[in-house]
OpenMM code with the backbone's topology and positions (N, CA, C; nanometers):
from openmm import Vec3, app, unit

residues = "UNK UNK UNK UNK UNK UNK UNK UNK UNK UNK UNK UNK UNK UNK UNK UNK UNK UNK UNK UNK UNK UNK UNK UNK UNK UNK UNK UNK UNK UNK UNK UNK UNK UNK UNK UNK UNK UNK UNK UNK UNK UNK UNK UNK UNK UNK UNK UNK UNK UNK UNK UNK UNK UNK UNK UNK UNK UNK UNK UNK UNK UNK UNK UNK UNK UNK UNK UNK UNK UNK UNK UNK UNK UNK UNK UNK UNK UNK UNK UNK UNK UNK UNK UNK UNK UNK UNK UNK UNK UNK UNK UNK UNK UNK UNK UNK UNK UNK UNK UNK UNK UNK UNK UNK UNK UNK UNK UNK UNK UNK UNK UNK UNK UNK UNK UNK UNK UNK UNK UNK UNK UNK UNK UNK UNK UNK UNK UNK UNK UNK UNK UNK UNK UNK UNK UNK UNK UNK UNK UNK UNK UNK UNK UNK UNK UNK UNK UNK UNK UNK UNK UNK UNK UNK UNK UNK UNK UNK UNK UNK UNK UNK UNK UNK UNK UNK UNK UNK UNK UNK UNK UNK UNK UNK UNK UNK UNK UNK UNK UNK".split()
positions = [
    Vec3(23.4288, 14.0440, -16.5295),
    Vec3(23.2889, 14.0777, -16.5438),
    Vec3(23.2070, 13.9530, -16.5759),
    Vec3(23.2573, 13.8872, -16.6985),
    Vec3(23.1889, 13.7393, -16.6739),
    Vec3(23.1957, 13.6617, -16.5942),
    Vec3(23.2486, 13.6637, -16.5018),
    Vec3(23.3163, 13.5378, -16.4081),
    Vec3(23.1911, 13.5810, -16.3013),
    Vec3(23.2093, 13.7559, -16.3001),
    Vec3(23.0671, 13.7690, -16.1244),
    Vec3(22.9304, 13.7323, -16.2525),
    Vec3(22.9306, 13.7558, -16.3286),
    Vec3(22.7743, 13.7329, -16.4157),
    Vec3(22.7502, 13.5569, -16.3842),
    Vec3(22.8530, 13.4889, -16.4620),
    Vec3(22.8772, 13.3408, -16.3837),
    Vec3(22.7865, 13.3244, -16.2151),
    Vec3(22.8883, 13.3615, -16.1709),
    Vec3(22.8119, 13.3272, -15.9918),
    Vec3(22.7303, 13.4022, -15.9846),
    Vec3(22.6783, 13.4574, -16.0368),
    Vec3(22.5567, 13.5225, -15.9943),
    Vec3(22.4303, 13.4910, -16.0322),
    Vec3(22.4335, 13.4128, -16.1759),
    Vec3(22.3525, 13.3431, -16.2238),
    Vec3(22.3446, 13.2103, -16.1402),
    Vec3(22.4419, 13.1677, -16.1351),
    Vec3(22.4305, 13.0199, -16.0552),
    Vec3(22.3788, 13.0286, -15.9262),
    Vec3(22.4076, 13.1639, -15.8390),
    Vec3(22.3477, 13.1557, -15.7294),
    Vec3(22.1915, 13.1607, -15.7631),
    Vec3(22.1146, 13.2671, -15.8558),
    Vec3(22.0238, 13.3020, -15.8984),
    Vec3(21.9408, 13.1492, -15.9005),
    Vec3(22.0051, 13.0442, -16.0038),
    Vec3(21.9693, 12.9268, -16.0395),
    Vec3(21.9340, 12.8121, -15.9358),
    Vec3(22.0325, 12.8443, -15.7941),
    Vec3(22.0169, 12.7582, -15.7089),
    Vec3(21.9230, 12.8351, -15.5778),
    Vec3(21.8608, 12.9179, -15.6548),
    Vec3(21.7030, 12.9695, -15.5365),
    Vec3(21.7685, 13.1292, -15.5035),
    Vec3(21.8894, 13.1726, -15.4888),
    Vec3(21.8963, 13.3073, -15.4483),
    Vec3(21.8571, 13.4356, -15.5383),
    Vec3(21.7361, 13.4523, -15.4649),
    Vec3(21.6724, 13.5740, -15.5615),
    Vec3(21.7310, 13.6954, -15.5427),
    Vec3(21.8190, 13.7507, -15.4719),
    Vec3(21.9302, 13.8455, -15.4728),
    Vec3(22.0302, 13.8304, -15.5966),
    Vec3(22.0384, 13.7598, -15.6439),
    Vec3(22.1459, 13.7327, -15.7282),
    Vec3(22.0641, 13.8126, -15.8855),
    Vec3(21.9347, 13.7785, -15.8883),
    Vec3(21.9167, 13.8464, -16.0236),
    Vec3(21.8863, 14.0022, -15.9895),
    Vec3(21.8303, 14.0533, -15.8675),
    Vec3(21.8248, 14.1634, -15.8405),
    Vec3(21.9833, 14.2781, -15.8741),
    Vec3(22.0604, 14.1641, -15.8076),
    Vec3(22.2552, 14.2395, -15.8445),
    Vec3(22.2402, 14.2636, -15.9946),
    Vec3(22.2283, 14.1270, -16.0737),
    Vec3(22.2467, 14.1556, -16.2321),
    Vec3(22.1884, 14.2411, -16.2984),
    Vec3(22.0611, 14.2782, -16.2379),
    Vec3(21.9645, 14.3389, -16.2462),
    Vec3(21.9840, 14.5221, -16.2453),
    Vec3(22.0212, 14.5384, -16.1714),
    Vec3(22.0904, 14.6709, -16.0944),
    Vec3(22.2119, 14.7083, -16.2160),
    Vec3(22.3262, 14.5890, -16.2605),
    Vec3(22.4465, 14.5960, -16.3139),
    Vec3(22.3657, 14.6332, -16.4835),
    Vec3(22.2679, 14.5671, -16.5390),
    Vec3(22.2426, 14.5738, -16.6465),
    Vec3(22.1167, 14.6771, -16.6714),
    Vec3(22.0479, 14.7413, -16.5791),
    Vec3(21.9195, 14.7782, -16.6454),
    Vec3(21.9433, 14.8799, -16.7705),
    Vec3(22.0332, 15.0135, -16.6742),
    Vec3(22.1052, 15.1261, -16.7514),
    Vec3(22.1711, 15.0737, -16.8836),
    Vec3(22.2097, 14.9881, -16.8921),
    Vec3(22.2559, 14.9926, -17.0172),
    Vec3(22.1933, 14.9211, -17.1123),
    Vec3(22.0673, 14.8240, -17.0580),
    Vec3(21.9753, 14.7743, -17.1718),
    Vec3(21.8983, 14.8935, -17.2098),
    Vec3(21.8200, 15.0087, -17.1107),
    Vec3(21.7381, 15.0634, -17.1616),
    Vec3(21.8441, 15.2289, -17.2649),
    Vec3(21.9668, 15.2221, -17.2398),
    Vec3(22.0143, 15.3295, -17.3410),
    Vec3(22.0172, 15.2422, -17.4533),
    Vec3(22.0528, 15.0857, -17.4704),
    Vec3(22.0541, 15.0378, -17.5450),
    Vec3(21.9137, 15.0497, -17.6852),
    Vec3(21.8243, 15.0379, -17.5874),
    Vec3(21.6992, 15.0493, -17.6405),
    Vec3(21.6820, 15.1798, -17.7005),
    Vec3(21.6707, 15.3127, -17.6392),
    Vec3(21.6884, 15.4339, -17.6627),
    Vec3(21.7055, 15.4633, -17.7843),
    Vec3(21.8741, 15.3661, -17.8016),
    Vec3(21.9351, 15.3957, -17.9424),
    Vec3(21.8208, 15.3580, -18.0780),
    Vec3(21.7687, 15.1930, -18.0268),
    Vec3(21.6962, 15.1566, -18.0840),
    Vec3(21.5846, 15.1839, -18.1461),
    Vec3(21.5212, 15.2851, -18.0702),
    Vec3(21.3796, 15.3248, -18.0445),
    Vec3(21.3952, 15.4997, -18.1140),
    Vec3(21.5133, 15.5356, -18.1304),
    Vec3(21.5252, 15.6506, -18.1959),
    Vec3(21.4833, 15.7449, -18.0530),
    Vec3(21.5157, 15.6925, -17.9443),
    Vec3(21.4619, 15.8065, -17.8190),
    Vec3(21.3416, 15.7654, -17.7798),
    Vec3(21.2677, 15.7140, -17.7762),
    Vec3(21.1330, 15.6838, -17.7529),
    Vec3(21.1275, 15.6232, -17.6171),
    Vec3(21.1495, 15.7369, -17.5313),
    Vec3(21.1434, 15.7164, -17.4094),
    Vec3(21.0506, 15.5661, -17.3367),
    Vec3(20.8840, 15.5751, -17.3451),
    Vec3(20.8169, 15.5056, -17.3098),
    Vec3(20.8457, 15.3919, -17.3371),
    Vec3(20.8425, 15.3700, -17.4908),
    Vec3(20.8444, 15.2238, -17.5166),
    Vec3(20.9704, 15.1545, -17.5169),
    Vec3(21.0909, 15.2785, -17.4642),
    Vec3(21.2232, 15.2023, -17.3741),
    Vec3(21.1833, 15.1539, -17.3072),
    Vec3(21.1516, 15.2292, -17.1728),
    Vec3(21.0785, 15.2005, -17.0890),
    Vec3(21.0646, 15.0478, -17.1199),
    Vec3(20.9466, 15.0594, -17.1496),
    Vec3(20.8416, 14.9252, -17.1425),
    Vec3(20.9063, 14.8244, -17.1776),
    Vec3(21.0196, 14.8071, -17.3018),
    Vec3(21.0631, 14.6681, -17.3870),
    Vec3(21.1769, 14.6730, -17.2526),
    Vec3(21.2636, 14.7530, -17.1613),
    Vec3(21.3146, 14.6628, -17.0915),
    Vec3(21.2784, 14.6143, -16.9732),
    Vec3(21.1846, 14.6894, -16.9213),
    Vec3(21.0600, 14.5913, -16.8350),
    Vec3(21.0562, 14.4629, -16.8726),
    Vec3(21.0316, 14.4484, -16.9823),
    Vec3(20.9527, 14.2863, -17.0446),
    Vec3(21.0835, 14.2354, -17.0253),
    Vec3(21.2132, 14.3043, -17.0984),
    Vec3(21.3109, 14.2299, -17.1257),
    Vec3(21.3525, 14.1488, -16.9533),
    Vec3(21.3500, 14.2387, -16.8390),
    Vec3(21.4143, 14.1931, -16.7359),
    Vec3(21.3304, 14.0463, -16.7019),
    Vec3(21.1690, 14.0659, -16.7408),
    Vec3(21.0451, 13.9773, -16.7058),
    Vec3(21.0970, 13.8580, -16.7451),
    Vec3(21.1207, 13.9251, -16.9169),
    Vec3(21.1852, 13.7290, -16.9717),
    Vec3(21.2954, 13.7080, -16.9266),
    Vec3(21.3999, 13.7508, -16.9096),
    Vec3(21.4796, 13.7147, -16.8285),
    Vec3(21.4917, 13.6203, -16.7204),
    Vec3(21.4325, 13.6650, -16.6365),
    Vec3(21.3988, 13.6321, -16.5194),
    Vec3(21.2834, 13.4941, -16.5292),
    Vec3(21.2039, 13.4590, -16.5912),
    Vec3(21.1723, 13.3466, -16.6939),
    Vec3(21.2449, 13.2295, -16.7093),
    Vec3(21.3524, 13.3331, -16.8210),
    Vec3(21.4351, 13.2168, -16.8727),
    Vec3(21.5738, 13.1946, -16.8177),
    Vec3(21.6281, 13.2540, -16.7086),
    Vec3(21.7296, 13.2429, -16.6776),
    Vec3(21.7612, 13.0525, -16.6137),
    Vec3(21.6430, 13.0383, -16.5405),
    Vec3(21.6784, 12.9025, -16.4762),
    Vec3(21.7499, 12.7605, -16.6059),
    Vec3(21.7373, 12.8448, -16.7661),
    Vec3(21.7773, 12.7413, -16.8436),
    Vec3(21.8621, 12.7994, -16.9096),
    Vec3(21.9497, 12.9399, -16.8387),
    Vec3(22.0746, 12.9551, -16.9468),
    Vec3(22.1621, 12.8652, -16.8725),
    Vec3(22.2708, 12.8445, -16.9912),
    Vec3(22.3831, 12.8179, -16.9880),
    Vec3(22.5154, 12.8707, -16.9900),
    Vec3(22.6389, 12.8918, -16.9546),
    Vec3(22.7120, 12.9212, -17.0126),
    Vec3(22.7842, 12.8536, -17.0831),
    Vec3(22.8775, 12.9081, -17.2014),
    Vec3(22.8887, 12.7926, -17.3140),
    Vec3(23.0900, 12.9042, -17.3137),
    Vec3(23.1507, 12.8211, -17.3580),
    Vec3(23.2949, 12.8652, -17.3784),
    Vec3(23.2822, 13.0663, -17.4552),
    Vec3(23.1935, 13.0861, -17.5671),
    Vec3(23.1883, 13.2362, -17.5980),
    Vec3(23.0659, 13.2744, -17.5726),
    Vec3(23.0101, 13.2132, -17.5069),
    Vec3(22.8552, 13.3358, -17.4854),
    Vec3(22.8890, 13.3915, -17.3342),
    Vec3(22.7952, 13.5056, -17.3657),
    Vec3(22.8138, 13.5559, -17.2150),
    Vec3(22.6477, 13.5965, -17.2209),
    Vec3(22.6494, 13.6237, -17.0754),
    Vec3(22.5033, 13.6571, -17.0149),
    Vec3(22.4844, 13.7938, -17.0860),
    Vec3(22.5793, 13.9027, -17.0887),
    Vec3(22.5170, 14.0214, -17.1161),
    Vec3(22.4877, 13.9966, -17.2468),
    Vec3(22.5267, 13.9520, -17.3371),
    Vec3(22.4866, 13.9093, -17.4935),
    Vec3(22.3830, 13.8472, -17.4483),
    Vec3(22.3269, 13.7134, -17.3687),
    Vec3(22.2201, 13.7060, -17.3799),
    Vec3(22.0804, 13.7973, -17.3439),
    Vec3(22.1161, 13.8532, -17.2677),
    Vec3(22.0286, 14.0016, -17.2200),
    Vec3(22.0127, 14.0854, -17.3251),
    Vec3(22.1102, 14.1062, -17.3952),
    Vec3(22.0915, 14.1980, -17.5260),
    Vec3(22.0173, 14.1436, -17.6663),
    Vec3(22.0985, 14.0614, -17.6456),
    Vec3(21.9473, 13.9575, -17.7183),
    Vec3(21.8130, 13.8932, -17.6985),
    Vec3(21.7770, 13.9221, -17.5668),
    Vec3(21.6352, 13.9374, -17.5269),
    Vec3(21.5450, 14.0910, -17.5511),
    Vec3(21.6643, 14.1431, -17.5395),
    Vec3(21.5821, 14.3149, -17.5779),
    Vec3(21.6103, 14.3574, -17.7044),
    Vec3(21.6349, 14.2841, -17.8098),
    Vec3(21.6663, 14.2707, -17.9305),
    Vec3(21.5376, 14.2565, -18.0150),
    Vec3(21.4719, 14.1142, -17.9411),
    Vec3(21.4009, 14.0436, -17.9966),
    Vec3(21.2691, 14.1289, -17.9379),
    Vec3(21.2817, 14.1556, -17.7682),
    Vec3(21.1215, 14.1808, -17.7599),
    Vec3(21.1372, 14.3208, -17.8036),
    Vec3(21.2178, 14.4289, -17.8241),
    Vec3(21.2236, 14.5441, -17.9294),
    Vec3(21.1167, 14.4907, -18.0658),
    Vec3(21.1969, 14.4142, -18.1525),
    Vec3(21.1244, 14.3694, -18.2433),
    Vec3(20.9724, 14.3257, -18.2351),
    Vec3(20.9562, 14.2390, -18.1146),
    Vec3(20.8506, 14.2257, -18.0820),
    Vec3(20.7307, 14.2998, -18.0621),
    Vec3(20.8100, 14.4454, -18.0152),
    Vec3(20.7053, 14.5551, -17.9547),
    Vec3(20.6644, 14.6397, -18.0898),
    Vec3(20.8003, 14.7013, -18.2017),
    Vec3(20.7602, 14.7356, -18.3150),
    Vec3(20.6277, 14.6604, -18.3965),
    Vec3(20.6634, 14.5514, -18.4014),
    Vec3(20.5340, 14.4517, -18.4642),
    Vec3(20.4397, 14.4506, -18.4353),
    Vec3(20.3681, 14.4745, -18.2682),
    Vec3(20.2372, 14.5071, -18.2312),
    Vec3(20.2343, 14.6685, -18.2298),
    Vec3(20.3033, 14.7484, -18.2184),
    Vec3(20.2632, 14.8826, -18.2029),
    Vec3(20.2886, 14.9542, -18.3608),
    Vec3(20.3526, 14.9138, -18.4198),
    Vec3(20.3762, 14.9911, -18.5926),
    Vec3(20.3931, 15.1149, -18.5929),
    Vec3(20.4701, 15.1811, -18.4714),
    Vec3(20.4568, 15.3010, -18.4692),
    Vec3(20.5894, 15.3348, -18.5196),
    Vec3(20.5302, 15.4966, -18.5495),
    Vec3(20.6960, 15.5724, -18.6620),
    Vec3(20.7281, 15.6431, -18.5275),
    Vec3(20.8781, 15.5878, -18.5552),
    Vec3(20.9192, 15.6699, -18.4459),
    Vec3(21.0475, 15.7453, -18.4792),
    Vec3(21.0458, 15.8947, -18.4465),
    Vec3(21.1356, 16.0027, -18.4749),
    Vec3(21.2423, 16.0025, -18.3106),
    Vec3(21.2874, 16.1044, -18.3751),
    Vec3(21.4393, 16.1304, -18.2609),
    Vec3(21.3936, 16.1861, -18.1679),
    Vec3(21.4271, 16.1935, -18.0420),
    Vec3(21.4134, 16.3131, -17.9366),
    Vec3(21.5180, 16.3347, -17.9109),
    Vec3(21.4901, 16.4716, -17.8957),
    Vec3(21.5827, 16.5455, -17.8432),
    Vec3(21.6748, 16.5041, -17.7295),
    Vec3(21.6248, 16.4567, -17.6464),
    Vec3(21.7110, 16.3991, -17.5426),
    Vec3(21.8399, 16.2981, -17.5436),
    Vec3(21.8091, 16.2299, -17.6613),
    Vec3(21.9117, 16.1614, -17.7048),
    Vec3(22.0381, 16.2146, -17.7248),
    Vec3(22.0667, 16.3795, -17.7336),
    Vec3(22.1990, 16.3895, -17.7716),
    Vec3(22.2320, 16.5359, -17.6212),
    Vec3(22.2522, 16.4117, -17.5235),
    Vec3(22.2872, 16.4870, -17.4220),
    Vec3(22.4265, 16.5431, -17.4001),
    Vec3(22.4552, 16.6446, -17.4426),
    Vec3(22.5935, 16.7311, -17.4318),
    Vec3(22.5885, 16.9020, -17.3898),
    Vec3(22.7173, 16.9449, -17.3521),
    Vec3(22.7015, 17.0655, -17.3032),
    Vec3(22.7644, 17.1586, -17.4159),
    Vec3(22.6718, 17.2299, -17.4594),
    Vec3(22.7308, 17.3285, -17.5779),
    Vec3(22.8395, 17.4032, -17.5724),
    Vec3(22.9370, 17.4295, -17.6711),
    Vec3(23.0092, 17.5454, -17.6037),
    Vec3(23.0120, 17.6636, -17.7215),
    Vec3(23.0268, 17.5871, -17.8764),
    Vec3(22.9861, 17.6239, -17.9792),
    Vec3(22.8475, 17.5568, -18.0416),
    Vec3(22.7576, 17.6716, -18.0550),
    Vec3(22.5953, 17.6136, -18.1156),
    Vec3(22.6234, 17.5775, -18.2659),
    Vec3(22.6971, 17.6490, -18.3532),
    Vec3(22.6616, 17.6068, -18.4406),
    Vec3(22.7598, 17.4883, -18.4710),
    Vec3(22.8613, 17.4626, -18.4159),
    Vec3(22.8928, 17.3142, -18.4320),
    Vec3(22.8224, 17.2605, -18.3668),
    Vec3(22.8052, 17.2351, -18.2542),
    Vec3(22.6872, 17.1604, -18.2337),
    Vec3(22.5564, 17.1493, -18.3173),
    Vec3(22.4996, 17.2029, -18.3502),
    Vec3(22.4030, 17.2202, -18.3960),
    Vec3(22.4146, 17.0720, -18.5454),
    Vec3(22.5415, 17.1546, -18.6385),
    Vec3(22.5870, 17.0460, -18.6986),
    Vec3(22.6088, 16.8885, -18.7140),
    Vec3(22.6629, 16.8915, -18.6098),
    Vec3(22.7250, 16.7415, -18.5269),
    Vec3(22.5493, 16.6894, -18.5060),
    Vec3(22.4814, 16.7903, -18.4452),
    Vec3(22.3406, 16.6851, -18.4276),
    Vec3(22.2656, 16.6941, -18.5547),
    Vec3(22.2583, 16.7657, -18.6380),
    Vec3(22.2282, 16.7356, -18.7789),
    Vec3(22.2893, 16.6143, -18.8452),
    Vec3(22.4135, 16.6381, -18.8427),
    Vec3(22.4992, 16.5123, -18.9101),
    Vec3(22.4537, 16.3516, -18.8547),
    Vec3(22.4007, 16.3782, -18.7361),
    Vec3(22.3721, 16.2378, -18.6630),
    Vec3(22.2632, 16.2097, -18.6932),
    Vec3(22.1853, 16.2840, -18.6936),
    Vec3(22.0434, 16.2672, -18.7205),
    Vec3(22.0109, 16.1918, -18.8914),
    Vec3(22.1034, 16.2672, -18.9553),
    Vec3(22.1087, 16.2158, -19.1348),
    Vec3(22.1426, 16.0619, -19.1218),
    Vec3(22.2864, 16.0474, -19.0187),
    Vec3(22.3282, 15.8987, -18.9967),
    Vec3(22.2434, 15.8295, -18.9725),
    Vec3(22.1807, 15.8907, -18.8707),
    Vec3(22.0501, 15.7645, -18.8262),
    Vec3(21.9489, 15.7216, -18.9190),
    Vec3(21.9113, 15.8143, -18.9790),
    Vec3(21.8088, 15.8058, -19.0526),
    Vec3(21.8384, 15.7398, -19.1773),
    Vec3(21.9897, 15.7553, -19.2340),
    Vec3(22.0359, 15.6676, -19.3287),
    Vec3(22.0596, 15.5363, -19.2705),
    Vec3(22.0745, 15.4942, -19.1707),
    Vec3(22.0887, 15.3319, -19.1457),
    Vec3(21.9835, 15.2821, -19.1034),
    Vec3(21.8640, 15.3606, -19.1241),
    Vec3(21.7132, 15.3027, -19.1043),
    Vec3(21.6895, 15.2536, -19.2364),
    Vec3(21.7595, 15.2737, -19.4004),
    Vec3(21.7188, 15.2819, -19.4991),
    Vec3(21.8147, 15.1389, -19.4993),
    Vec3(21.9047, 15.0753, -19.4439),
    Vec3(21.9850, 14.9725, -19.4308),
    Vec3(21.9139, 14.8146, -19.3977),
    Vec3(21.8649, 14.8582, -19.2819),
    Vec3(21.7158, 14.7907, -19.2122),
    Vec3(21.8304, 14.7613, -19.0743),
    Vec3(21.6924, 14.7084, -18.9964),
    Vec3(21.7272, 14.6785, -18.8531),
    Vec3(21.8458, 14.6260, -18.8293),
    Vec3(21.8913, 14.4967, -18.8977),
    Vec3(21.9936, 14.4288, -18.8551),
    Vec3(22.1599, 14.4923, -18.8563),
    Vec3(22.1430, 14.5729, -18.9903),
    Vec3(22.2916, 14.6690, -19.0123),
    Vec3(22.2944, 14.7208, -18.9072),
    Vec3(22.1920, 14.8435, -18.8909),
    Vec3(22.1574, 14.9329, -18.7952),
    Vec3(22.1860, 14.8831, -18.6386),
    Vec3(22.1783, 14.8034, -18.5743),
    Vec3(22.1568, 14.7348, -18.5064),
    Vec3(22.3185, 14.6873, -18.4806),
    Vec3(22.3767, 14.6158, -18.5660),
    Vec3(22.5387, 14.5982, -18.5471),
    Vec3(22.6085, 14.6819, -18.5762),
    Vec3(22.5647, 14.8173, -18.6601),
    Vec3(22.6975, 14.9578, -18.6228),
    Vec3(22.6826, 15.0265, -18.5076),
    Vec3(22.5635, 15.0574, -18.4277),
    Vec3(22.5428, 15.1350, -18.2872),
    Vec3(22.5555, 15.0096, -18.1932),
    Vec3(22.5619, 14.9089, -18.2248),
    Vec3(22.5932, 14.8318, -18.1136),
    Vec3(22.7554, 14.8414, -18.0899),
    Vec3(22.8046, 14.8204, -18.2040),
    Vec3(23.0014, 14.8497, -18.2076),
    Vec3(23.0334, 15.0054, -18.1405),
    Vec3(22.9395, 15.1101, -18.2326),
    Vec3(22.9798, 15.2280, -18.2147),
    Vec3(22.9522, 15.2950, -18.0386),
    Vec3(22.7963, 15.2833, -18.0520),
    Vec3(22.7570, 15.3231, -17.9489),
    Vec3(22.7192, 15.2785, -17.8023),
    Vec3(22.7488, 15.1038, -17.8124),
    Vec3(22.7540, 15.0011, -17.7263),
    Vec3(22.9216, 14.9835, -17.6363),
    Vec3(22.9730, 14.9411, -17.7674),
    Vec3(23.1297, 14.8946, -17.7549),
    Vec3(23.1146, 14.7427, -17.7125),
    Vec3(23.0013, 14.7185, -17.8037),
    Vec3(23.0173, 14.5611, -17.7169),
    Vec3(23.1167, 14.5465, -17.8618),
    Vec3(23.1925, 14.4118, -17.8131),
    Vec3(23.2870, 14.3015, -17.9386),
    Vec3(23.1939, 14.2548, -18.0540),
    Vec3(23.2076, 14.1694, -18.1419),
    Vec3(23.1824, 14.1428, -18.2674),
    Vec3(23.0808, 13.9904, -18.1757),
    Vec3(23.1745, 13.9490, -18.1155),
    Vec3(23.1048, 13.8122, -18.0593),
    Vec3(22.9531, 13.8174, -18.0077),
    Vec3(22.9809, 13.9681, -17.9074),
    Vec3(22.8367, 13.9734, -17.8221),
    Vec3(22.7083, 14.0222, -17.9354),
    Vec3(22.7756, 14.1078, -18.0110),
    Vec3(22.6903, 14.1262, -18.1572),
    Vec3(22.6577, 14.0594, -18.2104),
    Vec3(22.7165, 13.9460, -18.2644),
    Vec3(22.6680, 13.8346, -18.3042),
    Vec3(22.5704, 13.7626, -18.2383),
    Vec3(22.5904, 13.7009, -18.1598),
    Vec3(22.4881, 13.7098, -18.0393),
    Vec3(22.3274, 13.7547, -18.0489),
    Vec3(22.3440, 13.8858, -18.0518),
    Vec3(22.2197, 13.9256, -18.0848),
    Vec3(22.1381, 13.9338, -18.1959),
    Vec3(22.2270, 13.9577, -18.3009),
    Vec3(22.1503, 13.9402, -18.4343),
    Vec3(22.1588, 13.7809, -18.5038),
    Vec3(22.1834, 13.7242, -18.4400),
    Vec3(22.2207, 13.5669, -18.4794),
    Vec3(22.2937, 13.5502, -18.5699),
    Vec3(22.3985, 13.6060, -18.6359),
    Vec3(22.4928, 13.6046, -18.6952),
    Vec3(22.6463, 13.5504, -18.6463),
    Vec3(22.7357, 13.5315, -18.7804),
    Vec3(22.8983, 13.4759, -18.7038),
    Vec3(22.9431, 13.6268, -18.6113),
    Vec3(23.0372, 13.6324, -18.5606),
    Vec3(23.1446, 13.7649, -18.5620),
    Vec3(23.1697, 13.7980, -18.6850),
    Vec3(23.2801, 13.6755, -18.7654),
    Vec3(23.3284, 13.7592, -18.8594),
    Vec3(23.1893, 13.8412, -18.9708),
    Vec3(23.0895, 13.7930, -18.9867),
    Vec3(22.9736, 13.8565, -19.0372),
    Vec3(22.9528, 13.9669, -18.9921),
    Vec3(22.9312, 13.9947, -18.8730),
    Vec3(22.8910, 14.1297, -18.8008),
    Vec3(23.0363, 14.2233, -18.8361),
    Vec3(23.1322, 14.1647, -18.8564),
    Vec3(23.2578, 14.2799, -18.8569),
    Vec3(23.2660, 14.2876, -19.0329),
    Vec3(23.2232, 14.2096, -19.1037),
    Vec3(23.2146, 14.2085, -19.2680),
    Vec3(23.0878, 14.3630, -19.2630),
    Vec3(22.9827, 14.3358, -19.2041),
    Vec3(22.8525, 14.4001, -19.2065),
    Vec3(22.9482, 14.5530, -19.1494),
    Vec3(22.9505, 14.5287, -19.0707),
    Vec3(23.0379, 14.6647, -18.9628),
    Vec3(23.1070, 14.7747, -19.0627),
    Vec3(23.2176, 14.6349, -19.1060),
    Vec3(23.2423, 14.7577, -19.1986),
    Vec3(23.2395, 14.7953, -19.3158),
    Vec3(23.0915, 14.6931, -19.3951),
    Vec3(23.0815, 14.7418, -19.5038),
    Vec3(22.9896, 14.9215, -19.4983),
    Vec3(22.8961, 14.9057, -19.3819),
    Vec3(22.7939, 15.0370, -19.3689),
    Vec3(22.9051, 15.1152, -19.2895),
    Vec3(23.0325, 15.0888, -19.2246),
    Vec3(23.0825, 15.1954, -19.2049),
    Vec3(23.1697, 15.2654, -19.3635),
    Vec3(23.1803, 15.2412, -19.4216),
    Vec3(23.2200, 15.2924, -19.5239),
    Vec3(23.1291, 15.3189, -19.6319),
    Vec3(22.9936, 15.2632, -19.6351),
    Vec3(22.8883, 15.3308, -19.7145),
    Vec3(22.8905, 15.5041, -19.6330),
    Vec3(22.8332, 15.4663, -19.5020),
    Vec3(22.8680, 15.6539, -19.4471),
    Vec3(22.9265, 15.7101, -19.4662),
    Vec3(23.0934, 15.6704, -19.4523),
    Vec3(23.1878, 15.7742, -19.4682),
    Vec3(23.1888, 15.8601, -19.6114),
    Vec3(23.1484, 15.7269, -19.7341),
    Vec3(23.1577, 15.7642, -19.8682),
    Vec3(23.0243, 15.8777, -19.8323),
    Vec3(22.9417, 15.8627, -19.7945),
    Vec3(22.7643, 15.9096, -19.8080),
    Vec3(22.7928, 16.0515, -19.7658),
    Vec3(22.8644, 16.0461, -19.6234),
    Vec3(22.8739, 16.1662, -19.5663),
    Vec3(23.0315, 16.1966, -19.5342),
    Vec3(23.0994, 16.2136, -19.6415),
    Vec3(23.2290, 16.2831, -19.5726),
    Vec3(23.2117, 16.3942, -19.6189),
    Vec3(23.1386, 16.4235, -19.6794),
    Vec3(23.2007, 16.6239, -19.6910),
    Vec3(23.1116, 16.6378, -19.5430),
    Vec3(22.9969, 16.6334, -19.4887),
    Vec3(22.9342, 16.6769, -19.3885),
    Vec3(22.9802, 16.6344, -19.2194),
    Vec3(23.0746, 16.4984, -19.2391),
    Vec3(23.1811, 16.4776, -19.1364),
    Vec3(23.3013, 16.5249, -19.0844),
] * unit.nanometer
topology = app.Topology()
chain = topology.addChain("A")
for resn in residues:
    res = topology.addResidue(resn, chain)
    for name in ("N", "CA", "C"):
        topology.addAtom(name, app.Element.getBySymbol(name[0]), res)
C-alpha cells in the first residue's frame, strides 16, 4: 500500500495529474468517516473539512517527502486533523451525535439500543479528555491505523500515543464496566 502511494505521488510530482485523482479516489472514504468520527456525525462540515483537506493536499503534495516511517496516508490524516481543528476555531459550533453514525442492522432493540447508549456516554466522556486523547483512541479503535500513523497526526512519539492509548483505555473500562 505504501509502495503504490510512493509511485503515485512521484508520478503526481513529475506533472501526472491522474496520479492524485487515483490517491484521491483510494483516500476520500476514509478521510471523510474519519472526520465523521471527529465531528460527532456532522455530516456537512465532514463534508467541507475534507474538501479543503484534498485542496491542501493537492497544494502541498509537490513538497512531500517520503522519509524511512512516514507514510502519505498519515500525512493526509494529518492534514484533516489540523484543518478539522481549523474549521472548529472559525465555526465554534457544539456539535452532537447523529444518528447516522451508528449504522447497523437490529436484531435485538433493546441491546441495541444499549450498545448505542453506551457509545454515546463513551464519546461524550472522551470529549471531557480533550481533542488529542480523543483523537488517538478512535483513531486506534475506529481507524486501525498503527501507533506510528497516530503519531503522525497528533505530533506526538508512538510510544506516547500507545502510553495515551492506553491510559484512556482503561480510564473507560474502570468508568464504564458495569455498562460494558
Amino acid at each position: 500500500m505504501m509502495n503504490e502511494d510512493r509511485q503515485l505521488v512521484e508520478k503526481f510530482q513529475k506533472g501526472n495529474l491522474n496520479a492524485f485523482e487515483k490517491l484521491y479516489e483510494k483516500y476520500v472514504e476514509r478521510i471523510y468517516a474519519f472526520l465523521m468520527i471527529k465531528s460527532g456525525g456532522n455530516k456537512a462540515l465532514s463534508q467541507d473539512v475534507t474538501s479543503e483537506t484534498f485542496m491542501k493536499a493537492f497544494d502541498k503534495i509537490s513538497g512531500f517527502v517520503f522519509w524511512e516511517k512516514g507514510s502519505f496516508s498519515a500525512w493526509l490524516y494529518r492534514i484533516a486533523y489540523t484543518s478539522f481543528i481549523d474549521a472548529i476555531k472559525v465555526k465554534q459550533a457544539d456539535f452532537s451525535l447523529d444518528e447516522s453514525l451508528y449504522v447497523t442492522t437490529p436484531v435485538d432493540y433493546v441491546d441495541l439500543f444499549q450498545k448505542k447508549e453506551a457509545t454515546k456516554q463513551i464519546l461524550a466522556y472522551l470529549d471531557t479528555l480533550g481533542l488529542e486523547k480523543k483523537t488517538i483512541f478512535l483513531s486506534r479503535v475506529w481507524e486501525h491505523m498503527s501507533y506510528i500513523e497516530v503519531a503522525e497526526i497528533v505530533e506526538k512519539t508512538p510510544e506516547n500515543c500507545r502510553q495515551e492509548f492506553s491510559r484512556t483505555l482503561k480510564k473507560i473500562i474502570e468508568k464504564f464496566s458495569s455498562s460494558l
